[in-house]
N, C-alpha and C positions, 0 to 999 in steps of 0.2 A: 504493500500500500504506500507505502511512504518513497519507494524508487518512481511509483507514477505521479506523485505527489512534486516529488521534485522533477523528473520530465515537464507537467504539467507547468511548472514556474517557471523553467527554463526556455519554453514554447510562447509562455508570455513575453518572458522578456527578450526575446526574439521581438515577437511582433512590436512593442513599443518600440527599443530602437532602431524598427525599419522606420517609426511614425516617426520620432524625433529626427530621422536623419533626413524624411523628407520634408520635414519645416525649416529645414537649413539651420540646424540649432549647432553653434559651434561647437569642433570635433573637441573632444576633449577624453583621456585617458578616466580608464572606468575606478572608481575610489567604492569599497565595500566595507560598510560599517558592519563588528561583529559585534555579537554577545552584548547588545546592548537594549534595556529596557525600554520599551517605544510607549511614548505618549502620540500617537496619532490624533488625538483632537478629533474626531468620527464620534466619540461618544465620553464620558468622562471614565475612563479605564487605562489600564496598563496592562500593555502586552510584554510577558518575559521571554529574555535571551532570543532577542533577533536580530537577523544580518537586512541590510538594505543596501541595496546595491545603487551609483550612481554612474548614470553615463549621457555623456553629453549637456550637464543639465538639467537633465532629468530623472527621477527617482523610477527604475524599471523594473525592482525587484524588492521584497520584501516576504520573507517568512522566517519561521524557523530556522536556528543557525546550524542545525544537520541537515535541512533539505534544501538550503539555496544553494545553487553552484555558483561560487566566483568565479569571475573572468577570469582567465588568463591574462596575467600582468595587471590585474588591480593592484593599485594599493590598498591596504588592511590597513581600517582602524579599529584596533580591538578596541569599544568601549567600554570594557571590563566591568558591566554590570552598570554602568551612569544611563541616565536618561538621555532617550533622542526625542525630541520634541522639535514642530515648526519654528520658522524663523517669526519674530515679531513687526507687525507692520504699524509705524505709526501714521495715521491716517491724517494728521493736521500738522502738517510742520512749514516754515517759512524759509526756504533759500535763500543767498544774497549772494553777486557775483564776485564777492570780494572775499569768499571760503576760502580761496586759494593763498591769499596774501597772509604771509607766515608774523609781518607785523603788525596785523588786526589780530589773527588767529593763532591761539599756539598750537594750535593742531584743525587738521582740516576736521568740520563739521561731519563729514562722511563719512569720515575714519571710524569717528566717534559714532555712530549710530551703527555700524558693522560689528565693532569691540562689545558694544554692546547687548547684541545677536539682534537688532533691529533689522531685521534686510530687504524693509519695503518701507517708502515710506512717501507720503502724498503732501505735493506742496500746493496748498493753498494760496499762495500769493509769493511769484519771486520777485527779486528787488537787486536791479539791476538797471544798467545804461540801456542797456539792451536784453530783453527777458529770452531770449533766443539761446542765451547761456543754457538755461534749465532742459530745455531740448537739447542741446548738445553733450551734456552729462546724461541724456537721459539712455544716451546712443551709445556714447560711449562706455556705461556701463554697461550696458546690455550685449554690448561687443566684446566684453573683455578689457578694454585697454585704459580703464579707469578702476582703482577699487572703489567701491559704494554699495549702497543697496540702489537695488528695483527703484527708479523712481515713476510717480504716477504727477502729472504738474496742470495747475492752470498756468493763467496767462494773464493778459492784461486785466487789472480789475474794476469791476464797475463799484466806481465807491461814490460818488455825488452827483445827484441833480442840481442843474439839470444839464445832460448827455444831448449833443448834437445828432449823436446818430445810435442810440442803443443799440439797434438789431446790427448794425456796421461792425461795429466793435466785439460783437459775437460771433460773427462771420466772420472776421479776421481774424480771430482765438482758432477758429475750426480748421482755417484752412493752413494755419502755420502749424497746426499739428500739435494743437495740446491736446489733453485728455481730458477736461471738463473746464466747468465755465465758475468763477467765483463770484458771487454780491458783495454789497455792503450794504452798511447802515444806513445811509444818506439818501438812499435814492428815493423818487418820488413816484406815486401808483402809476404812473400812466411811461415812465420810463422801464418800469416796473417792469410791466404786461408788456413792453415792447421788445426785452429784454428774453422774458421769457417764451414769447411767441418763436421768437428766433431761433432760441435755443432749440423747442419744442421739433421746430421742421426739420432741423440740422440733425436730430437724434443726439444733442449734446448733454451730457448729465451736468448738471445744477447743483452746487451748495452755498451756502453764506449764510452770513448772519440775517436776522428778519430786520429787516427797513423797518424805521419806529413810524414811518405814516403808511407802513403799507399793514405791519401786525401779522400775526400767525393766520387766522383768518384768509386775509388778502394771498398767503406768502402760497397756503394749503392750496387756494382757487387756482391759481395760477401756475399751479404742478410744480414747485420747487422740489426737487430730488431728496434735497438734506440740511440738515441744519447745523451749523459748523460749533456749535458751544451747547453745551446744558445751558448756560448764563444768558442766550439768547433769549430764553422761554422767560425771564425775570421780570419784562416790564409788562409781562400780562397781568403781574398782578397788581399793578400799578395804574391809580387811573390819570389817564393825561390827555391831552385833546391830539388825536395824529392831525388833524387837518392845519395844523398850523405851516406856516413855510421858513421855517428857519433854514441858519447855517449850517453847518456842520460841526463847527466850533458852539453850534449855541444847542443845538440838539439834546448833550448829555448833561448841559448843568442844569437845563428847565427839568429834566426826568430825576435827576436827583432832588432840587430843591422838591420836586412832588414825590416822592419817595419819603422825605425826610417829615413832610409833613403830615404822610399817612402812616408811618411806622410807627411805632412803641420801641424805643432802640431803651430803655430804662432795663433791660432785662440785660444788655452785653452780650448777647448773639442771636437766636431765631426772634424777632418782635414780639412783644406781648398781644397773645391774641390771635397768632398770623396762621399760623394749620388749621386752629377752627374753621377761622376765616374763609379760608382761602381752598378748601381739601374738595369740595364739588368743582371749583375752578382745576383744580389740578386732575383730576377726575373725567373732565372735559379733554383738557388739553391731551394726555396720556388716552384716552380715545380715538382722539382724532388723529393721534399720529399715527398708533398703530393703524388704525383701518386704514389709511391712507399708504402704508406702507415706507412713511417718512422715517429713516435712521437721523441718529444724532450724535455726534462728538462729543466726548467726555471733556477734553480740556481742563480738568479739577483741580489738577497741580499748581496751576498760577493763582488760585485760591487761597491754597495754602505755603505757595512762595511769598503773595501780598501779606500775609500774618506773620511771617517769620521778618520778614521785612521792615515791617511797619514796629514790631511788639518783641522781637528777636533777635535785631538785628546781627549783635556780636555773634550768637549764635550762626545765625544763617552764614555772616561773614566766613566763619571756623571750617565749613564744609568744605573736605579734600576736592570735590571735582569742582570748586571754583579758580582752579591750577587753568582751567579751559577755559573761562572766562574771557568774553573780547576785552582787545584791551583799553582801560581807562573804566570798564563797566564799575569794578567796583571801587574806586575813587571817586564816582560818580556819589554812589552809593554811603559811603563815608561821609560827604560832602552832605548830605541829605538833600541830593538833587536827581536822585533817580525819579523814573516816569512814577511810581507808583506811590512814592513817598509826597511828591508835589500833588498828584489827583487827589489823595484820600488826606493832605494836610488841613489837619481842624474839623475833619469827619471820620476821624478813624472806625467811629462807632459803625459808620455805614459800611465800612468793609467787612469787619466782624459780622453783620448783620446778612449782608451778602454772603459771607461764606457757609453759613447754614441754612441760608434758603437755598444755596446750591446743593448743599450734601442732601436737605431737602427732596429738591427736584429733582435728581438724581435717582433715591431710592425711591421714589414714584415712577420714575420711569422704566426701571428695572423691574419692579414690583407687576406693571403694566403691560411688560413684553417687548417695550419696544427699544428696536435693534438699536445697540450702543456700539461707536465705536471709538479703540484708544485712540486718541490724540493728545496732543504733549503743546501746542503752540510755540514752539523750541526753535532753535536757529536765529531769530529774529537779532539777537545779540543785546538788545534794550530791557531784559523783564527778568535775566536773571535765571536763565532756562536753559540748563546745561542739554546738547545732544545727548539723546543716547541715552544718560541718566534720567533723564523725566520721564521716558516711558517704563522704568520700574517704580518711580513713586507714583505713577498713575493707578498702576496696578494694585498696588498696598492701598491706594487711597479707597479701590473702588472695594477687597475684600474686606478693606475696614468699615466699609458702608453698606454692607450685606450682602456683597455676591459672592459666593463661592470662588477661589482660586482656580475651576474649569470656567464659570460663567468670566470671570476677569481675562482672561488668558485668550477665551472664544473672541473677546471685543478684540483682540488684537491679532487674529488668524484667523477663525473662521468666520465670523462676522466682515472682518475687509475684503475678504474674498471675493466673498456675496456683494459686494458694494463696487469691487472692482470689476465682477462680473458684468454688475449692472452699467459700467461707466463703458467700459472697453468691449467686453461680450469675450475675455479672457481673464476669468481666477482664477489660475489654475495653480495657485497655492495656498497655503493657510490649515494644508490638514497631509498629514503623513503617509502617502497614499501611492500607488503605480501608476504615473501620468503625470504626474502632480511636479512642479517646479523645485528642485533641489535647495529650498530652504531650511536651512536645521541651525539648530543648537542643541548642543551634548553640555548636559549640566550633570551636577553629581550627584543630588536628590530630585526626591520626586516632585516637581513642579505644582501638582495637583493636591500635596500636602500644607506646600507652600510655596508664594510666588517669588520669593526672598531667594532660592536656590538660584533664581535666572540670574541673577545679577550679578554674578562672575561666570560666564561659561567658561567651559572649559576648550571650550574651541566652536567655531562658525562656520554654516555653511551657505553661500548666497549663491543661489543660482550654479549651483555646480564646486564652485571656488572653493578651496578647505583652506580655512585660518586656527592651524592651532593656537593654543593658548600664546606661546614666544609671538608669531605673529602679531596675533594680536595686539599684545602689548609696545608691537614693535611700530604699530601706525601708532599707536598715540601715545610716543614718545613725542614731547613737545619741540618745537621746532629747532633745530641744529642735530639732533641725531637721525638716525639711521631707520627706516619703514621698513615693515615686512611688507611681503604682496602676497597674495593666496594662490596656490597649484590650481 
């Protein structure tokens, strides 16, 4: 039984590497994981003492480590009982063309989200002279000849009314070759719907923040794909007049001054009053997303970055991976002139108060069903948002807020998947599987015990590439030494 058992696997993985070889997936030598505990992400289980084999890219084989046959001239990694689990995809992160410059960065952004085991990761808004940058890492990774994760990218962003030409400006996103189309806050309903119509013919996927004159409401009519924060969903519960025409600059201090005058902030974090209040409201809202089929980005960590920041500081200061830090951030910081420290100066209360109506809406929305995904808002260099390390405090934040270590883990593989799916009409990673894109991380415990084990892998796999541990450590050596680069 078990000699046709393994014929039978051998016959598979035949047939996928004739598939991957006719998608022109670069050649690449076959690399076979042994003896190693598989967290596939298919269901919340562990499968013991299994071999997976990789070739070209692609993951072609998996079972039992007596009935798979390795290739000829793989290389073996014995994982001598550690966990293999997907790579991590962070779905909200911000690029900037200037990653590359060793005197802004002490180590590339990239690096750092690989070290990681991040090996996908969707940039919502890049910032650059020219955003054409973000496509050309996107390529270049995908060819090899950069290390990084998978990147997924908007493009130019629609952030204020009023837009000469909205539908033009999504049509030029489309045809230069991004992969989805980002909003903003600012924009006005009838830019809105022009925006979206556009989108809608182009078959382009949608996320951003809700427009405060357009509202969730407005955002649902209009087929918007996703919604790029939990913190988006906050000024619903908030009442303020959208029809008004302000600035951009004037937008968030009239929502706050009506914030501050409908809260009870007497209490030092959720308002006095405010779940009663507000729990049919939220009741609503977590209805209508699910049915609608609207995912949503966690983002939680800048949450609890603004807290440490604000009420912490020496603290926050003290953290090892602020070695990555752009530089001047935290002299910035020091100085009490960071972004976060001048918004919430002389309203601290209202951050505090903020950040439990987040953890809040959060576990409503989880509670609810509807799709979460990790996002870190990291890159951006202004907020204090380490690569790479944000999307393990996302993790910790969200099992600290009732999901399960498989439900946390899902927001960052199998859920982006399915989101990637829906953007590109190719997920075809996020879960440990034959077909499936050679994402891995090899950690030493079990993940599903705890989300804590991820945060040193023991080695990464992006799309085929193997970064042992030395590698790894060896991109983000800060700048003036020596990089690994992955086989």
């Amino acid at each position: 039984m078990r000699g046709k058992k393994g014929i039978f696997l051998a016959i598979a993985s035949l047939l996928v590497l004739l598939l991957v070889a006719s998608c022109g997936e670069r050649a690449e030598s076959s690399i076979a994981f042994t003896h190693v505990n598989l967290v596939p992400m298919t269901g919340e289980t562990v499968v013991e003492d299994q071999t997976v084999v990789i070739e070209g890219g692609m993951i072609v084989a998996i079972g039992d480590a007596a009935d798979v046959p390795i290739p000829a001239g793989a290389r073996v990694i014995d994982g001598g009982g550690a966990y293999l689990m997907p790579g991590l995809a962070d779905m909200h992160v911000h690029t900037r063309q200037d990653w590359q410059d060793r005197d802004i960065w002490p180590v590339d952004p990239l690096h750092l989200y690989l070290a990681k085991g991040v090996t996908t990761i969707r940039d919502l808004g890049p910032t650059g002279s020219s955003l054409d940058y973000a496509l050309q890492w996107r390529d270049e990774i995908g060819a090899g000849r950069r290390d990084g994760p998978t990147i997924y990218a908007s493009g130019e962003l629609l952030y204020a009314s009023p837009l000469d030409d909205p539908a033009g400006i999504v049509r030029s996103n489309h045809e230069r070759g991004f992969d989805l189309l980002k909003v903003y806050s600012y924009l006005s309903p009838e830019d809105f719907r022009q925006a979206m119509a556009a989108a809608r013919e182009l078959g382009l996927y949608t996320t951003g923040h809700v427009p405060y004159a357009v509202g969730l409401d407005g955002v649902l009519a209009e087929g918007m794909d996703e919604i790029a924060h939990v913190e988006e969903l906050l000024p619903e519960f908030i009442d303020f007049d959208r029809s008004r025409d302000l600035a951009p600059a004037e937008w968030l201090p009239y929502i706050v001054e009506a914030a501050l005058g409908q809260w009870d902030l007497s209490s030092g974090g959720l308002p006095a009053g405010f779940e009663a209040q507000h729990t049919a409201t939220l009741a609503s809202i977590t209805d209508r997303l699910r049915s609608a089929g609207v995912p949503v980005c966690t983002t939680m960590d800048i949450d609890d970055i603004i807290q440490w920041k604000l009420f912490r500081v020496e603290g926050f200061l003290a953290r090892p991976e602020n070695v990555y830090q752009e530089q001047g951030y935290l002299e910035s910081l020091r100085r009490g002139e960071e972004k976060h420290q001048v918004q919430f100066a002389g309203i601290e209360g209202l951050a505090a108060a903020k950040y439990e109506i987040d953890r809040w809406l959060l576990a409503g929305l989880r509670e609810a069903g509807v799709v979460l995904l990790l996002g870190t808002d990291s890159g951006t260099g202004g907020m204090g948002l380490v690569p790479g390390y944000t999307a393990h405090d996302e993790l910790q934040i969200l099992v600290e807020n009732g999901f399960s270590p498989y439900e946390a883990i899902a927001s960052g593989t199998v859920n982006a998947a399915l989101v990637v799916e829906r953007m590109t009409g190719e997920g075809n990673f996020g879960t440990v599987e034959v077909g499936r894109r050679a994402d891995l991380i090899l950690v030493a415990g079990n993940p599903l015990e705890d989300v804590a084990t991820i945060r040193e892998p023991l080695g990464v796999m992006a799309a085929g590439r193997w970064y042992d541990a030395a590698a790894l450590a060896g991109l983000i050596t800060p700048a003036g030494s020596a990089g690994g680069r992955g086989e």
